[in-house]
Each structure stands twice: as C-alpha cells, then as structure tokens.
TORVOPA-461849 format. One record per residue: x, y, z of N, C-alpha, C in turn; chain; residue in three letters. Coordinates in steps of 0.02 Angstrom, whole numbers. Example, Ala and Ser with C-alpha at 12.3 -4.5 7.8 and 13.67 -1.06 7.14 Angstrom:
residues 2
> 660, -284, 390, 615, -225, 390, 660, -165, 390, A, ala $
> 642, -112, 354, 684, -53, 357, 645, 2, 394, A, ser $
//
This chain:
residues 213
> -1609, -3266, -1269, -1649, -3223, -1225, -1605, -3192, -1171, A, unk $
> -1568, -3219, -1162, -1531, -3208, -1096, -1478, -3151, -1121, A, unk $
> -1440, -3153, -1195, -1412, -3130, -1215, -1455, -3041, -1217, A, unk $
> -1505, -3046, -1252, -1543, -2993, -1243, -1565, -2972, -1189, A, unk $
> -1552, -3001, -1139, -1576, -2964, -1066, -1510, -2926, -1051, A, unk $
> -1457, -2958, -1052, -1394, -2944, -1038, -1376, -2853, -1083, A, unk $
> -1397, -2873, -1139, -1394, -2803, -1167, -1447, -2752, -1164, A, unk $
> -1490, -2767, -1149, -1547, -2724, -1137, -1516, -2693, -1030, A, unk $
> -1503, -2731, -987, -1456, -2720, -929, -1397, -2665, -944, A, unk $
> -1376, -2687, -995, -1301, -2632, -1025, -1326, -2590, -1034, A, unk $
> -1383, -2553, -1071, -1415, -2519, -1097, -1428, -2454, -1034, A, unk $
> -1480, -2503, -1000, -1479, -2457, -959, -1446, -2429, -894, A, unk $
> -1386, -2477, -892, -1333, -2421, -842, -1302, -2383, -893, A, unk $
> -1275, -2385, -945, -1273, -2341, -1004, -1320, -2276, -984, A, unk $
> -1369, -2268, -1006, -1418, -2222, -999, -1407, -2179, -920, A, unk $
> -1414, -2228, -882, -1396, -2200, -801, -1341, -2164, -798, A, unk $
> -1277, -2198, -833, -1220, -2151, -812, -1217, -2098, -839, A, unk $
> -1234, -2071, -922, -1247, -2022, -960, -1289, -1980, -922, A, unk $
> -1328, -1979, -891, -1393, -1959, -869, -1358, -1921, -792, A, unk $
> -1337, -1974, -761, -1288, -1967, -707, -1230, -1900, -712, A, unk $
> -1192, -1894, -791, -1138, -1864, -798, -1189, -1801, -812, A, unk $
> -1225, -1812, -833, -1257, -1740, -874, -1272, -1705, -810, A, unk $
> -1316, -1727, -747, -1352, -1681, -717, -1265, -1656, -665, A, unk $
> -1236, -1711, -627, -1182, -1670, -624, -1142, -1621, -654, A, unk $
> -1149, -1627, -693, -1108, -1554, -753, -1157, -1493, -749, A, unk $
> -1243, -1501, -755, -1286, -1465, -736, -1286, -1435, -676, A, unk $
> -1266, -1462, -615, -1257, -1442, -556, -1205, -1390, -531, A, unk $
> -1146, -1435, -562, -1073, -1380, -550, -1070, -1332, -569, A, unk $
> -1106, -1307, -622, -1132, -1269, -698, -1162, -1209, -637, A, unk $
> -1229, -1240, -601, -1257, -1188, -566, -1219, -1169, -499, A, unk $
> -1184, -1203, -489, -1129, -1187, -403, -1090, -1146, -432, A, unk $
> -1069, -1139, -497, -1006, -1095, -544, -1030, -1041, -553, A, unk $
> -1105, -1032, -562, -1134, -983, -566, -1150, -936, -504, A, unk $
> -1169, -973, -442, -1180, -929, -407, -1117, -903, -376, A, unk $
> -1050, -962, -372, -1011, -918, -340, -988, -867, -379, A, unk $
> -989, -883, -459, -955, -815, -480, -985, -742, -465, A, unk $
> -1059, -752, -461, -1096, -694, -432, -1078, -662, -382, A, unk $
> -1041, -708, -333, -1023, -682, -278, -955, -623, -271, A, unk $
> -937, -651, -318, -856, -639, -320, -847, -557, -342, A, unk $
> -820, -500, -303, -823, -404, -312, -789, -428, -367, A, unk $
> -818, -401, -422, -776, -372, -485, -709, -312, -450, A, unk $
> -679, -315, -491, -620, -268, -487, -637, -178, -458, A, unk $
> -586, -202, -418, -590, -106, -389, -575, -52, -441, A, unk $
> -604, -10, -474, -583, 52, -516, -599, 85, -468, A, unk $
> -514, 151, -478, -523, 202, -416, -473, 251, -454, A, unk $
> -462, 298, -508, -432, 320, -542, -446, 421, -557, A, unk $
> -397, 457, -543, -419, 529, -551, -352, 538, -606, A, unk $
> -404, 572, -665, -363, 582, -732, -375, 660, -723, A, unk $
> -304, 724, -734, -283, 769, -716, -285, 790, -790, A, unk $
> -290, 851, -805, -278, 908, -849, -258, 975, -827, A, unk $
> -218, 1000, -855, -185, 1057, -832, -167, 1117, -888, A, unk $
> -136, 1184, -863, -101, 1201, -939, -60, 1168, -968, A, unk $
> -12, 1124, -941, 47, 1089, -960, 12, 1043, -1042, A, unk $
> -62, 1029, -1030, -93, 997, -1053, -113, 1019, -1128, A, unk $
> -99, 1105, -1133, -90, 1150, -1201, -41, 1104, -1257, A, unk $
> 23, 1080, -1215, 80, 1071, -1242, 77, 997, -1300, A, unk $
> 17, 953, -1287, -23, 914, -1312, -79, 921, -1377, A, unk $
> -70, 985, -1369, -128, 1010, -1419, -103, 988, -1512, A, unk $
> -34, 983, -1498, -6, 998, -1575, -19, 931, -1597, A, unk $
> -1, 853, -1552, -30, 804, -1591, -95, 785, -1565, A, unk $
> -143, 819, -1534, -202, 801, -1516, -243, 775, -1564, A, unk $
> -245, 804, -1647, -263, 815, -1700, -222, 715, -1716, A, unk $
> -176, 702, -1714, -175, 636, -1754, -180, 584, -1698, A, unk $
> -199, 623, -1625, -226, 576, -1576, -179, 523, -1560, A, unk $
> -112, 548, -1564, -29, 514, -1534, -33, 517, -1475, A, unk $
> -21, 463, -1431, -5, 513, -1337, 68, 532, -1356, A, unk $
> 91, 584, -1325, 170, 595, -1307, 201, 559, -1225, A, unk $
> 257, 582, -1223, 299, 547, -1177, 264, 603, -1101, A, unk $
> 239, 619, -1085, 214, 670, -1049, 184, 641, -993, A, unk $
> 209, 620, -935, 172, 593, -902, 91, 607, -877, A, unk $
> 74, 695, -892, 7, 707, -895, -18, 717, -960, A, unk $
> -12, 668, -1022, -32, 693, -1104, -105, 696, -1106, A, unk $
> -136, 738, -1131, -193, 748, -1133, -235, 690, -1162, A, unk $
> -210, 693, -1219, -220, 633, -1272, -228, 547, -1243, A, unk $
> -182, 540, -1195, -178, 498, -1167, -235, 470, -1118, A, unk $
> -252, 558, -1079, -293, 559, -1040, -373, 533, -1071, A, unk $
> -375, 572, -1114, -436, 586, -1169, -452, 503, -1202, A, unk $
> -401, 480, -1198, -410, 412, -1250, -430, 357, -1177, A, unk $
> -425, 374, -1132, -454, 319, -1083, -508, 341, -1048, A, unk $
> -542, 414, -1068, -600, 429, -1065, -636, 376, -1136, A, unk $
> -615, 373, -1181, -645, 369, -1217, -649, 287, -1215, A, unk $
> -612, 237, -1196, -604, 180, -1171, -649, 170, -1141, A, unk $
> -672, 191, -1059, -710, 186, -1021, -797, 211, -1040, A, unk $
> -784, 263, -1091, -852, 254, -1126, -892, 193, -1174, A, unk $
> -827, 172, -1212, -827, 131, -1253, -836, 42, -1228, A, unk $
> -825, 47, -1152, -855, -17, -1128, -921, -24, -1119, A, unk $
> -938, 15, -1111, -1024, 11, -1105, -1062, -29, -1141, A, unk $
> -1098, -90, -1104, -1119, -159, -1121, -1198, -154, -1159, A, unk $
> -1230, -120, -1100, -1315, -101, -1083, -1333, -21, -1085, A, unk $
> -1294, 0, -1046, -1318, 85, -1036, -1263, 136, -1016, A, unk $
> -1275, 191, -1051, -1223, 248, -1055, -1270, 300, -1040, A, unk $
> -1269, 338, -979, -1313, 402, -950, -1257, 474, -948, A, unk $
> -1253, 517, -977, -1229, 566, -1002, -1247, 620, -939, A, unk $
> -1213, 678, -907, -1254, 727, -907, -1197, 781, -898, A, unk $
> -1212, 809, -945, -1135, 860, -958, -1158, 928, -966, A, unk $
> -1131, 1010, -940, -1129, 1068, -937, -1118, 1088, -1016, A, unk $
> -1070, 1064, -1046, -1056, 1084, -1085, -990, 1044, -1142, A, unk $
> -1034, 1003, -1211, -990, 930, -1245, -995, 957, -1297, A, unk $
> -926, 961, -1319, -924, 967, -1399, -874, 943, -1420, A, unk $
> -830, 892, -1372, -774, 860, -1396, -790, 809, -1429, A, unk $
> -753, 792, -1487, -778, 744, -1564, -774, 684, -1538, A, unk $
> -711, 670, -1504, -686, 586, -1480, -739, 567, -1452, A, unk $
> -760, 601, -1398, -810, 580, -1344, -880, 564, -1366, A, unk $
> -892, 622, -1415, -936, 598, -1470, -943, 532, -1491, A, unk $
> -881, 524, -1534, -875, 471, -1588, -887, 405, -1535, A, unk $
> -858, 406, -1456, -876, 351, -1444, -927, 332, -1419, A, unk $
> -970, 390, -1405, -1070, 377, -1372, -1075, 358, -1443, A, unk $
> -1074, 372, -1501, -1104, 355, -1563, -1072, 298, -1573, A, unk $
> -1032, 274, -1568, -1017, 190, -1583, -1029, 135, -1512, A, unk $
> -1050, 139, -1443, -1083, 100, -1430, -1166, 109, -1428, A, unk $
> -1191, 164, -1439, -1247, 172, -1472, -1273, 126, -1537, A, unk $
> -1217, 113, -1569, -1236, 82, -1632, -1224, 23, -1625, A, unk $
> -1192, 4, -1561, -1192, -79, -1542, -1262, -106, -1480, A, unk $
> -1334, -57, -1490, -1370, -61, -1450, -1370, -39, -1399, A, unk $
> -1304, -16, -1360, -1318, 13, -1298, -1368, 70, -1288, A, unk $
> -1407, 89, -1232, -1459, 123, -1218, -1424, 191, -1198, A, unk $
> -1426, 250, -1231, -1390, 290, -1215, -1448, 367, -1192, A, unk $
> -1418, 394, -1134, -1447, 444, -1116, -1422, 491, -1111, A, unk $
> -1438, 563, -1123, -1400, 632, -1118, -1436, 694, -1107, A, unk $
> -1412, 716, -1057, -1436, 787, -1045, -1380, 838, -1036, A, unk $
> -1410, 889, -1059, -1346, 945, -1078, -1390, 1012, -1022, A, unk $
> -1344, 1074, -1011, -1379, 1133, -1020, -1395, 1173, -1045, A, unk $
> -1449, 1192, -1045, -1495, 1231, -1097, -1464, 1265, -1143, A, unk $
> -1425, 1332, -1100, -1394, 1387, -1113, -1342, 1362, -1182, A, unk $
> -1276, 1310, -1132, -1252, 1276, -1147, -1235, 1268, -1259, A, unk $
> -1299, 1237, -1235, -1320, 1212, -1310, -1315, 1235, -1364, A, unk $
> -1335, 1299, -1356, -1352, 1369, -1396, -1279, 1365, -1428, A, unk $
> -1226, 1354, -1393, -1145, 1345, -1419, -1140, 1319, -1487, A, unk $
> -1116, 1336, -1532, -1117, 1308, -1599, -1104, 1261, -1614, A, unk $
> -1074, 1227, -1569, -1017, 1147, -1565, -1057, 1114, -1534, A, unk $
> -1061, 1127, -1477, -1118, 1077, -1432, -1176, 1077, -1477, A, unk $
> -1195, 1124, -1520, -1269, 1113, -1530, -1252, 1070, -1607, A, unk $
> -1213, 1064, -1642, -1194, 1026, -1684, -1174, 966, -1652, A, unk $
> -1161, 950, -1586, -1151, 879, -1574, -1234, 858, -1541, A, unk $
> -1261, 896, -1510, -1349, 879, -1509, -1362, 866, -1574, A, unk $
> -1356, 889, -1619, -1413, 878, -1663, -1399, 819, -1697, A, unk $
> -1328, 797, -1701, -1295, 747, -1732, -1326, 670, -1690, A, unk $
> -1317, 693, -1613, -1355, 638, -1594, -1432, 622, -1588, A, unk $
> -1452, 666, -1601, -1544, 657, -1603, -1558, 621, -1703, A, unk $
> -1519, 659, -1735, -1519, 595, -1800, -1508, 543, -1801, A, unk $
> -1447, 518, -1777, -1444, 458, -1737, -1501, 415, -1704, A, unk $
> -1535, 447, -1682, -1576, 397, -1657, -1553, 440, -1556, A, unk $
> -1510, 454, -1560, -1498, 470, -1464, -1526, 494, -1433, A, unk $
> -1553, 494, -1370, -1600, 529, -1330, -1579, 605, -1291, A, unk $
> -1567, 654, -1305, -1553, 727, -1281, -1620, 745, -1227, A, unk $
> -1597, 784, -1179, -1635, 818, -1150, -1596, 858, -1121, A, unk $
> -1640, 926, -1132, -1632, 999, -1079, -1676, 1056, -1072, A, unk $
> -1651, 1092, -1041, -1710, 1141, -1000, -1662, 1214, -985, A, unk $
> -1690, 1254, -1027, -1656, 1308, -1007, -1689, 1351, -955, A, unk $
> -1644, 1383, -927, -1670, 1401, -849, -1641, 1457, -831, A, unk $
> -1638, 1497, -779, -1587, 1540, -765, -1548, 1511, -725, A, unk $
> -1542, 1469, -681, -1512, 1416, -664, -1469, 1367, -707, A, unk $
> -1410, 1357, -686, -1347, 1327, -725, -1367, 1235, -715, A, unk $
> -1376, 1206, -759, -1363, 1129, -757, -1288, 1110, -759, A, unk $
> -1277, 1104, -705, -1183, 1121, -723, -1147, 1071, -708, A, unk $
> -1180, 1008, -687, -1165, 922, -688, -1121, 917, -734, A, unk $
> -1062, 869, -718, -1014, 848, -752, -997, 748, -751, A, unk $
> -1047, 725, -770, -1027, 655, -752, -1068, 609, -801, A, unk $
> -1034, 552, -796, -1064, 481, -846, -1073, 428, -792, A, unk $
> -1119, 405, -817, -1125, 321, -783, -1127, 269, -849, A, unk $
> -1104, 220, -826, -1078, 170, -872, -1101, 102, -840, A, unk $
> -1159, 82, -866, -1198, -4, -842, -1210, 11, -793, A, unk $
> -1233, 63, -756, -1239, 73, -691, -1227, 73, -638, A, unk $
> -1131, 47, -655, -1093, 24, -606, -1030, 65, -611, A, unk $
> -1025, 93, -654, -943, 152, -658, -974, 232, -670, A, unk $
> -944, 270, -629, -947, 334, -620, -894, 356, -657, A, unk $
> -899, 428, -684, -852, 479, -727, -870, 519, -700, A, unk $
> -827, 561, -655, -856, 643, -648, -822, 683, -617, A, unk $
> -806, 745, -618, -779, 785, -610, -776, 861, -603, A, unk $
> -748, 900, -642, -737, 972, -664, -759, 984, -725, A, unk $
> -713, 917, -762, -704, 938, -837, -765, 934, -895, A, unk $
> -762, 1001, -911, -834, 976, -962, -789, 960, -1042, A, unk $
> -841, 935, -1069, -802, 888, -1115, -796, 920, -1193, A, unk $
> -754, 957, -1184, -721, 1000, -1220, -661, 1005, -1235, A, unk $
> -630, 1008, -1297, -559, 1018, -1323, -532, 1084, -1279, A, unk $
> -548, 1124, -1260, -519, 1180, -1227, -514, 1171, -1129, A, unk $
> -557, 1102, -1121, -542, 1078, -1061, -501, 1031, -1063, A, unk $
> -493, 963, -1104, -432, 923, -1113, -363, 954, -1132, A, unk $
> -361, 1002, -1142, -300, 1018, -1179, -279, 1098, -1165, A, unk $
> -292, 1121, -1088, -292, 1169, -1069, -311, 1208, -1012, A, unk $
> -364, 1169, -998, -370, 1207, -900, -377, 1143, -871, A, unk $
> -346, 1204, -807, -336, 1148, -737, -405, 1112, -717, A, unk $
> -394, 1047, -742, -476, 1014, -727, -465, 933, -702, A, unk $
> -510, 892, -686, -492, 827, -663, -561, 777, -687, A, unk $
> -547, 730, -685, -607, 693, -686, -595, 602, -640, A, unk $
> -640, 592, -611, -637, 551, -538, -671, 485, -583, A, unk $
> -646, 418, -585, -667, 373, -602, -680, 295, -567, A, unk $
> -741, 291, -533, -747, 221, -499, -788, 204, -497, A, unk $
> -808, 124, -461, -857, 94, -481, -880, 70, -407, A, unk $
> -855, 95, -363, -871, 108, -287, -961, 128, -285, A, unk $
> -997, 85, -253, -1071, 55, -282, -1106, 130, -254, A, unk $
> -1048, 142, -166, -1088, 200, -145, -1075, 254, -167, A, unk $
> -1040, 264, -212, -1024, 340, -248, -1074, 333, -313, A, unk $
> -1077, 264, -347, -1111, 267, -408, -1177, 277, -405, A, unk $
> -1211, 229, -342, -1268, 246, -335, -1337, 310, -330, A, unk $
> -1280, 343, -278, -1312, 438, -281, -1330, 463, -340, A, unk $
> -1281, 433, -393, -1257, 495, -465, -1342, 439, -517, A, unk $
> -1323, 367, -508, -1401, 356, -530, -1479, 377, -523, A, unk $
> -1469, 377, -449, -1532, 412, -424, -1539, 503, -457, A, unk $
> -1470, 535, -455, -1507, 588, -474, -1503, 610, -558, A, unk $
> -1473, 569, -582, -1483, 564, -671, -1547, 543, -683, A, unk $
> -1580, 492, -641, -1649, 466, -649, -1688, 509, -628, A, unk $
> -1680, 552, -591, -1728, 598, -562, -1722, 655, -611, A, unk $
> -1658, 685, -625, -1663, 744, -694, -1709, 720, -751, A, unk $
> -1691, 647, -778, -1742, 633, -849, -1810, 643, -852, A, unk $
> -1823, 613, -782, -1895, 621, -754, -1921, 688, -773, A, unk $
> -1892, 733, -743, -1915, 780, -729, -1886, 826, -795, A, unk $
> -1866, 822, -844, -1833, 855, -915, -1899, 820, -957, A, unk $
> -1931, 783, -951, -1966, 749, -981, -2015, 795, -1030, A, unk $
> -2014, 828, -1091, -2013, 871, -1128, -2049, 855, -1197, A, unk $
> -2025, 775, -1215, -2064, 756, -1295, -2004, 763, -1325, A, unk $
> -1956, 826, -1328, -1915, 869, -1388, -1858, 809, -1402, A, unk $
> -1854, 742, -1352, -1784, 700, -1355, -1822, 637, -1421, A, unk $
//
C-alpha cells in the first residue's frame, strides 16, 4: 500500500511539473507575442529613377537582363515588380495609364495566391489598345477593375501593398515610361504617407462603384 501511495505521489508531481512546463511555455509564447508586435518593422524609403538614358535598356528589356547601368530600367522595373509581388492580403492599384506586361504578370500571380486585388484605371485611358487588353485580361481573371470616364483626367499614379507600403509617383506603368521618359516612382511604408493614399483609394472605389468590375 505504501508502495502505491508512493507512486501514485510520483504521479502527481509528474503531472504538476508537465503542467507547470506547459503553461510557462504558454506564457513566454504570449510575452513573445506581444513584444514582437511592438517592435517598427523595417524602414522602406526608396525613389527608383527613369530617364532617357533608360532607352539604352530597351534592347535587353525583352529577355529582362539588368545591365551594368547604374540607372537600368530593367533593374528598376524588376523591383517594382518585387514589391508588387510581396503582397500577403491586399494589392490596391490606381494607375492613369498600365499596359506594362511584367507589372501585369505580377498582379496576376499574387492574385492567384488569394491576395485581394483592386484596380482603377482612367476612363479615357482605357480606350488604349494595350491598357484595354490588360483590363480585360484582368476582369477574366476574376480581378476587380473600375473606371469612370469623365472630362476630367484620373491621373493617380500609385499602389498600396497590405496597406502598409506605398508606390507612387510620375510613372505610369508603361514600357514607354520604364524605358524612356524622365519619370520616378517614391517607395515607403512611412504609416503617414501610406495612410492619406488609403483613405483616398477607398474613397475612389466607393464612389466608381458601377456593377461593370
């Protein structure tokens, strides 16, 4: 009897210490959690340049090589397309005027990894044979388009990315803007720059709100 008390005693500091180890691990688990919440993700603060020099890029633009060029278009273009291509949750579009393929190809491949993707173009814009072949390509898809033709120019040039990285600039997103005029595009995740550009992408959809997407 005594023997069985003795192990039934083992038993349960056994149980206690397991029990003991578990909720500590549970605990640190949630202190790990909140401080990491705490902790600023990384500063992005980046302005990517295009120029004429940027013509000179055009010849391997096509097998999508960067050259040795400290402003290569290609180069430029491929970390646009990077920064699109991180997009976790949501990709909000709102561009003057897109008919560049890359930029394309990469709303259509995190699109197809679920991300929630939004786009508004201008009206006029559209009518473009290229742009309107990259609309239509994304509304088969499944992508959400909206616009409004106006006499008034929708002449916005910018992306938001998870709602926390800004793209925006000059450049509308075009092979004849990467690879040929003097244009720039401004990239950060600075909450008070990103924030403005949310509020008024949310306020355009609103108000584009049409059925036609």
């Amino acid at each position: 009897m005594m023997k069985n008390m003795w192990i039934f005693g083992r038993s349960n500091k056994v149980v206690i210490v397991v029990f003991t180890g578990v909720l500590a691990t549970e605990l640190l688990w949630q202190l790990y959690k909140r401080t990491r919440s705490k902790i600023p993700s990384k500063s992005i603060n980046e302005v990517l340049f295009f120029s004429e020099e940027s013509s000179n890029c055009r010849m391997h633009a096509v097998s999508r090589t960067p050259c040795d060029r400290s402003n290569c278009s290609v180069t430029q273009l491929r970390k646009l397309c990077a920064y699109l291509e991180s997009a976790q949750q949501n990709l909000d579009v709102c561009m003057y005027l897109f008919s560049c393929e890359d930029l394309a190809a990469a709303i259509a491949k995190v699109f197809c990894r679920g991300v929630v993707v939004r786009i508004i173009v201008d009206g006029s814009m559209a009518e473009n044979s290229a742009c309107e072949r990259r609309i239509r390509d994304f509304r088969e898809r499944g992508i959400r388009v909206r616009m409004k033709k106006s006499e008034y120019l929708m002449h916005h040039k910018f992306a938001i990315i998870d709602r926390k990285l800004i793209l925006t600039g000059s450049t509308n997103w075009t092979m004849q803007a990467m690879h040929g005029n003097w244009d720039n595009v401004i990239v950060s995740n600075q909450l008070a720059l990103v924030k403005p550009f949310i509020a008024e992408f949310d306020r355009m959809w609103i108000l584009l709100t049409t059925g036609e997407d």
